[in-house]
C-alpha positions as CSV (number, residue, x, y, z in Angstrom):
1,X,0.0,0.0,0.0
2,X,1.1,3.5,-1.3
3,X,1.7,5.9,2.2
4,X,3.7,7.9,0.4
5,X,3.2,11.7,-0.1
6,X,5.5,11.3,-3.5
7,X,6.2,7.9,-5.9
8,X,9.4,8.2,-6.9
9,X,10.0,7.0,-10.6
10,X,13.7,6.0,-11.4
11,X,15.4,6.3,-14.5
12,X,18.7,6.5,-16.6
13,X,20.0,10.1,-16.8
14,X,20.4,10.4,-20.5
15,X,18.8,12.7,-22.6
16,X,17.1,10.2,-24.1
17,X,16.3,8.5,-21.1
18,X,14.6,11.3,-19.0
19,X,12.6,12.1,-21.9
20,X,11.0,8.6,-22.0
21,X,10.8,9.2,-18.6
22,X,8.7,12.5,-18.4
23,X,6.8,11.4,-21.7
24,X,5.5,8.4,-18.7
25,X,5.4,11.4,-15.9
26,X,3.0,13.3,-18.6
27,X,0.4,10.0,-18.8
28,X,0.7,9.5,-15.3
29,X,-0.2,13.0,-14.2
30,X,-3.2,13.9,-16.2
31,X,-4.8,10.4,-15.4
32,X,-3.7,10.7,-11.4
33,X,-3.9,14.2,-10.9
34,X,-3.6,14.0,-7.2
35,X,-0.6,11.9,-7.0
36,X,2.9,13.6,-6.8
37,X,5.2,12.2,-8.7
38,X,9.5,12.4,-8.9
39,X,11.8,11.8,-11.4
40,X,15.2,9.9,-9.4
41,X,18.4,9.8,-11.9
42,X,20.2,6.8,-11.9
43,X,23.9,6.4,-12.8
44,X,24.1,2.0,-13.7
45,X,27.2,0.4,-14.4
46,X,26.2,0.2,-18.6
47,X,26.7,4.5,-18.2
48,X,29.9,4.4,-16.2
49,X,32.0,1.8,-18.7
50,X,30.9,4.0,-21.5
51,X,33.9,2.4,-23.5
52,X,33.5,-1.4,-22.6
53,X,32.1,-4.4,-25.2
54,X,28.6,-4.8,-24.8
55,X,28.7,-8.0,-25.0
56,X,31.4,-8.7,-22.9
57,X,29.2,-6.7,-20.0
58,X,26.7,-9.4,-19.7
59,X,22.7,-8.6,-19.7
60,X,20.9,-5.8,-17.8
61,X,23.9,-3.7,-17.9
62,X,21.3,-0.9,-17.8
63,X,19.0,-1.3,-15.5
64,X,20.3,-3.6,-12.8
65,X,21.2,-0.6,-10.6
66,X,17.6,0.6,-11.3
67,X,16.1,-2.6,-10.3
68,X,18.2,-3.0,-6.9
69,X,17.2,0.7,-6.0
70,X,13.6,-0.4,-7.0
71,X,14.0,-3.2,-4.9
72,X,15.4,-1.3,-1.9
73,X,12.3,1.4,-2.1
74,X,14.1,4.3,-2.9
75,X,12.4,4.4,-5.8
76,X,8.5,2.9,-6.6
77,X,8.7,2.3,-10.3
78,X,11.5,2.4,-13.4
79,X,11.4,3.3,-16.8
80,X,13.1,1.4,-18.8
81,X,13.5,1.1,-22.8
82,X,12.3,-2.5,-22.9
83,X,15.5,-3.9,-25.0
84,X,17.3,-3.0,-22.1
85,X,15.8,-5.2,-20.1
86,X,16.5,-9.3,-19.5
87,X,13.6,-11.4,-19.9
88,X,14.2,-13.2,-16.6
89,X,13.0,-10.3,-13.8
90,X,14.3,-10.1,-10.2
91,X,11.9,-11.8,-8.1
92,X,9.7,-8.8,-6.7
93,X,9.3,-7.1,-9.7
94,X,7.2,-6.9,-12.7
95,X,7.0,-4.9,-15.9
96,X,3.7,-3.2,-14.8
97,X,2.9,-1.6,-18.2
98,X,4.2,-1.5,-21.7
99,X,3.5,1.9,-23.7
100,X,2.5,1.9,-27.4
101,X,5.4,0.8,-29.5
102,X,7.0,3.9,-31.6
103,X,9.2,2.9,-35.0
104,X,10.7,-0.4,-34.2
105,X,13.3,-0.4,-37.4
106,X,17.1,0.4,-37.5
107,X,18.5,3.0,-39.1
108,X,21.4,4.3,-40.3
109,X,23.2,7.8,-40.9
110,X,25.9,8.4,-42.9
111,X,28.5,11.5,-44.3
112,X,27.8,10.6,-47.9
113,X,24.0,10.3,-47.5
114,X,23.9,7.0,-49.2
115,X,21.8,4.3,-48.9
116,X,23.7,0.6,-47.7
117,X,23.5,-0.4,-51.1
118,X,25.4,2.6,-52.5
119,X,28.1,2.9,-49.8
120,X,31.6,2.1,-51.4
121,X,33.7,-0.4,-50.5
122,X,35.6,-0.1,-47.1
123,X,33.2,2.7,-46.0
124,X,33.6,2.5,-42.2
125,X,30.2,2.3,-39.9
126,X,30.2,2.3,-36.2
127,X,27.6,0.4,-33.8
128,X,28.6,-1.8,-31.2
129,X,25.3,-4.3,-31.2
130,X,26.6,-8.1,-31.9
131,X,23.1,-8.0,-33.7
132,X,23.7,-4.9,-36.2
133,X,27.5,-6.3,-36.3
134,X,26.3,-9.5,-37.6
135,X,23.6,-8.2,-40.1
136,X,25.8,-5.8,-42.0
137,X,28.5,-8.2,-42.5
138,X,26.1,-10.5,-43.7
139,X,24.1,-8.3,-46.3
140,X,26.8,-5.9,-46.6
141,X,30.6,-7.9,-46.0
142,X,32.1,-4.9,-48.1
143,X,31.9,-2.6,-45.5
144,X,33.8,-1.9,-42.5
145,X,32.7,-2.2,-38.8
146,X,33.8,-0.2,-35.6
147,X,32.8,-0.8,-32.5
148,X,30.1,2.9,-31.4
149,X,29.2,3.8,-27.5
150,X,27.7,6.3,-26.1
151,X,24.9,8.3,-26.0
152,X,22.6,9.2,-29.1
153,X,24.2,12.3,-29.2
154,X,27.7,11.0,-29.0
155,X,27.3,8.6,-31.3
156,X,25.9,10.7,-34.2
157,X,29.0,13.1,-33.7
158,X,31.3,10.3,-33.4
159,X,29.9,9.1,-36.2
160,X,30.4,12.2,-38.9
161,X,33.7,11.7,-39.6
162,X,35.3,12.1,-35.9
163,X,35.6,8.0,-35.4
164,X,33.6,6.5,-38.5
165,X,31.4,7.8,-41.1
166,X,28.2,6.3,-40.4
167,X,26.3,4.5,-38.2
168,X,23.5,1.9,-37.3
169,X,20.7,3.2,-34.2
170,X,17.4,2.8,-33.5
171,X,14.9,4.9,-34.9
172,X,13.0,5.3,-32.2
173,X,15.5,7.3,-29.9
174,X,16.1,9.5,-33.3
175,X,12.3,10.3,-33.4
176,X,11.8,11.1,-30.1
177,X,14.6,13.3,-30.3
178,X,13.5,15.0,-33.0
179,X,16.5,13.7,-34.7
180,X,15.0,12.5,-38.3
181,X,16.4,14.5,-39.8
182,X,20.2,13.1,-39.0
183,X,18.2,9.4,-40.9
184,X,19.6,8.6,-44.0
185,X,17.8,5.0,-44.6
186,X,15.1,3.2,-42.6
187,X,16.4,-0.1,-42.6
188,X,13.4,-2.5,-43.2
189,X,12.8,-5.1,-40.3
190,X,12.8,-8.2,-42.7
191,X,16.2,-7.9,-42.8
192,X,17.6,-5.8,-40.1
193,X,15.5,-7.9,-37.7
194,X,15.3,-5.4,-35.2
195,X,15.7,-6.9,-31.1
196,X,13.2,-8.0,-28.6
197,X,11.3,-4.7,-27.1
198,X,13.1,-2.2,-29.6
199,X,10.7,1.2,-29.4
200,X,9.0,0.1,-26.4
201,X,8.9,2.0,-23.5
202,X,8.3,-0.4,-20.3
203,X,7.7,0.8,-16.4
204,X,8.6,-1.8,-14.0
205,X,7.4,-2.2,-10.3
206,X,7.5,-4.2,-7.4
207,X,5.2,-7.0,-7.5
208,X,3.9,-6.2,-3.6
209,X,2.9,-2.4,-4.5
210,X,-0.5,-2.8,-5.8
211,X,-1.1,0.8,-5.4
212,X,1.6,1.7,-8.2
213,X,0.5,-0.6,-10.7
214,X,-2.9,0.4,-10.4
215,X,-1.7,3.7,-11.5
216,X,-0.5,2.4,-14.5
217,X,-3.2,0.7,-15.8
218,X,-4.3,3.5,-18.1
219,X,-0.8,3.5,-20.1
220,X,-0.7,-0.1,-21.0
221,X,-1.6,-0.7,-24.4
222,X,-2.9,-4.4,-25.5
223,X,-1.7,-4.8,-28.8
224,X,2.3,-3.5,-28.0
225,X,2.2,-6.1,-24.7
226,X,1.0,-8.7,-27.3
227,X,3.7,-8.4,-29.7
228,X,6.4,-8.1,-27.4
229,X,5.3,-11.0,-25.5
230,X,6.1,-13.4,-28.3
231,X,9.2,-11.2,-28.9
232,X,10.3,-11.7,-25.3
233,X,9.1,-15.6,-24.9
234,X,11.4,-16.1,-28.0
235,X,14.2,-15.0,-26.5
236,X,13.7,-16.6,-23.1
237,X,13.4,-19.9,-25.3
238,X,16.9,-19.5,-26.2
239,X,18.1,-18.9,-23.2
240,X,17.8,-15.6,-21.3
241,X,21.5,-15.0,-21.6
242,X,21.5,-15.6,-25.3
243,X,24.6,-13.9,-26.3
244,X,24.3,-14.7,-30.1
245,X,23.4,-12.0,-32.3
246,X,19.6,-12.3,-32.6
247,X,16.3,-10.1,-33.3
248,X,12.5,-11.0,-32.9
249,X,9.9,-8.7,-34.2
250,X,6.5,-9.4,-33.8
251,X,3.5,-7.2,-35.8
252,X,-0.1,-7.6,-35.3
253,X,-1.3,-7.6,-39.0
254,X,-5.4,-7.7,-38.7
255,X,-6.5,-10.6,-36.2
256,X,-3.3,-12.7,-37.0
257,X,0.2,-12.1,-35.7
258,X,3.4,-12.6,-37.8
259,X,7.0,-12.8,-35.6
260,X,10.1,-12.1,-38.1
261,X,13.2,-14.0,-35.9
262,X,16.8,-13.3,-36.5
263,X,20.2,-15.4,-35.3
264,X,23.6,-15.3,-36.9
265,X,27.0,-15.8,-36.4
266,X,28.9,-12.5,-35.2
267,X,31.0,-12.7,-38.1
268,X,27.8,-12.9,-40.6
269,X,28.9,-15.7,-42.2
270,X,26.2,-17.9,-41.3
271,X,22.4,-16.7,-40.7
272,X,18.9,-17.8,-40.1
273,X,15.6,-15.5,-40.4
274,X,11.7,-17.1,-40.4
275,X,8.8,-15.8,-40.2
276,X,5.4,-17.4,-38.3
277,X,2.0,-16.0,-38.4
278,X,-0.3,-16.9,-36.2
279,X,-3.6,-16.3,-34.0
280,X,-3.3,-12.7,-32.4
281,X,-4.2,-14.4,-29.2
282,X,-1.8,-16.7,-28.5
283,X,2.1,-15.3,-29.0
284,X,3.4,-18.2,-26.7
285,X,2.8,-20.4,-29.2
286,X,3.4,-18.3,-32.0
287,X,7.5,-17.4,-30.0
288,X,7.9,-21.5,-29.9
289,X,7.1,-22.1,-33.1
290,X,9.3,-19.6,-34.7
291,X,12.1,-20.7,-32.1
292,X,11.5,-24.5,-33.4
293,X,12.0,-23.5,-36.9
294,X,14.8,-21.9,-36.5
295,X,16.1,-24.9,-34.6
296,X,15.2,-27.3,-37.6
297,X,17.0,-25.2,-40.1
298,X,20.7,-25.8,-38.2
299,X,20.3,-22.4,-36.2
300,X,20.9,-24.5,-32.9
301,X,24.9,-24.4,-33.5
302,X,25.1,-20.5,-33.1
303,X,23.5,-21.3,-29.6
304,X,27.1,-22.1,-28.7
305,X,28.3,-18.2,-28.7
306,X,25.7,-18.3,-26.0
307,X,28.5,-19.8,-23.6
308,X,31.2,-18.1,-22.2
């Protein structure tokens, strides 16, 4: 039970970050408009080792700080871009509500404002996703790849010519930014598979704070949850810690719903995408089916990079 005169709502301190974070505060505020609410920055381990491999960091790099603070009740919810976040939760603690997906699909930027296709050979991009590492050098093996962290902002400038000349993001983080205009190619999801959760915006509570999840209720919206559901359940079905490069996408197309799954070798070399559609209603079996037909088709071997 809330006793609280404020909920505090925790978050990462980027740009990008508190502005996910107040576009939750705005929702929350005009449907509880006698609840105070505060915005609680918090520095996680993924924002200190700005330079360190991603994949070398392990999972929840970026939110396991918020979760113990969440945990602790210092603060009463998190907001989290849902990538971020490991399908296997702390026990206590619940994703409470999903917001409506934005634009799920990579993109990329470049000095030459050329498409993939046009970029010449040896034309150096940065991005430091095994996933977008593993895509380019699969569609694209002519071009060069360089490892790009940091912040939105850093990365574009790094980016233009100061470390690479291009680069692979998310489009969502560009949009909300009011950065499309930096987007020189939408890169379309059938092949740049995009990851479990990318656009979503997810608030996570404790599982014994009825109170705060109640407040919540008017932000969830049925369809995203549905998709990334199967997108989630996919990835949990390779193993929570998957480390191989991989990408689930799930789009509710009428009163079916198709799930577009991605897993290759980091070196590109060797990659598997399918595509399931089924019922709208039931993504469990929708996520195991796409993960058993990935299986039959030889992807089991890249479950090894899974292993440390």
């Amino acid at each position: 039970m809330v006793t609280r005169n404020t909920i505090k709502i925790g978050t990462r301190g980027s740009t990008l970050a508190l502005l996910q974070t107040n576009m939750v505060l705005d929702k929350l505020q005009r449907c509880n408009p006698g609840i105070n609410f505060e915005i609680i920055k918090v520095r996680t381990y993924g924002d200190i080792n700005s330079t360190g491999s991603l994949q070398g960091m392990g999972l929840g790099i970026f939110v396991k700080e918020i979760e113990r603070q969440l945990l602790d009740k210092t603060i009463d919810m998190a907001v989290h871009s849902l990538k971020d976040v490991p399908t296997e939760l702390p026990d206590g603690l619940q994703i409470s509500a999903v917001l409506e997906r934005h634009d799920p699909r990579d993109i990329q930027t470049n000095v030459l404002g050329s498409s993939l296709d046009s970029l010449p050979k040896g034309f150096t991009l940065g991005t430091s996703s095994p996933r977008r590492i593993s895509q380019v050098k699969s569609y694209y093996p002519e071009l060069n790849i360089v490892p790009l962290r940091g912040n939105i902002e850093t990365r574009l400038e790094k980016s233009s010519g100061v470390e690479c000349n291009g680069a692979i993001l998310a489009a969502a983080g560009l949009i909300r930014l009011n950065l499309g205009s930096r987007v020189t190619e939408y890169l379309s999801t059938n092949t740049f598979v995009p990851p479990p959760g990318q656009g979503v915006i997810a608030v996570e509570t404790r599982t014994d704070d009825s109170n705060v999840a109640t407040y919540l209720k008017p932000l969830e919206h049925y369809d995203t949850r549905t998709s990334i559901t199967a997108e989630r359940l996919f990835l949990q079905k390779l193993g929570g810690g998957c480390q191989t490069p991989m990408g689930a996408y799930a789009e509710i197309l009428g009163d079916t719903l198709k799930c577009t799954v991605y897993l290759g070798s980091p070196d590109g070399k060797m990659t598997f995408t399918e595509s399931v559609v089924g019922p709208m209603g039931d993504p469990h079996a929708i996520a195991m089916k796409a993960h058993d037909l990935l299986i039959s088709e030889g992807a089991g071997e890249l479950l090894q990079y899974t292993e440390d």
